[in-house]
C-alpha positions, 0 to 999 in steps of 0.5 A: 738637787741630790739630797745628802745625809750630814751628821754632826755634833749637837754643838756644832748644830747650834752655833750653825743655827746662830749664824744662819739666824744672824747672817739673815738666812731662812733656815740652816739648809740654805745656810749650808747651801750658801757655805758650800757654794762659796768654799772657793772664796774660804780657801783663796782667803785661807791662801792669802793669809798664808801669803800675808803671814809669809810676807811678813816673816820674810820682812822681819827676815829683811829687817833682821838683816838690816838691823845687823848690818846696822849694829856691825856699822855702829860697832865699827863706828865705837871702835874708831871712836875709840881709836880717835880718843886714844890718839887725842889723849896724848895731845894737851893744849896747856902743856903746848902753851908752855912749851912754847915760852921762851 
């Protein structure tokens, strides 16, 4: 293996330790060994949030539709209501019982 020269911040340094000392490892070099061998699986994983978070958003787009679609539904539904009622009024079940005495 080439030897490589990586500078970083002192902070960066010391959470690299807590990891590397967390997750089981040796020493930070093997650490940063196991973070750069496995850079693809960071990337596919950063990918399939992308695609979950673009997922979702074209649900709530779906969902969106529908819910308008519902809301015109209701409102055409309100305005027939209102057309019934109207019609009902006139009609009085005590004034057609009088009119047909004789």
């Amino acid at each position: 293996m080439d030897p490589i020269t990586l500078r970083l911040e002192p902070k960066v340094i010391e959470e690299l330790d807590g990891e590397y000392e967390e997750r089981g490892f040796r020493n930070r070099t093997l650490y940063l060994r196991h973070l750069v061998d496995r850079r693809d699986m960071i990337f596919e994983s950063e990918q399939d949030q992308e695609d979950t978070e673009i997922g979702a958003a074209e649900q709530l787009a779906e969902h969106g539709e529908q819910l308008s679609a519902h809301d015109d539904r209701l409102e055409d539904l309100d305005d027939r209501l209102e057309d019934l009622e109207e019609q009902a009024r006139p009609f009085s079940w005590s004034s057609r019982s009088s009119d047909s005495s004789p």
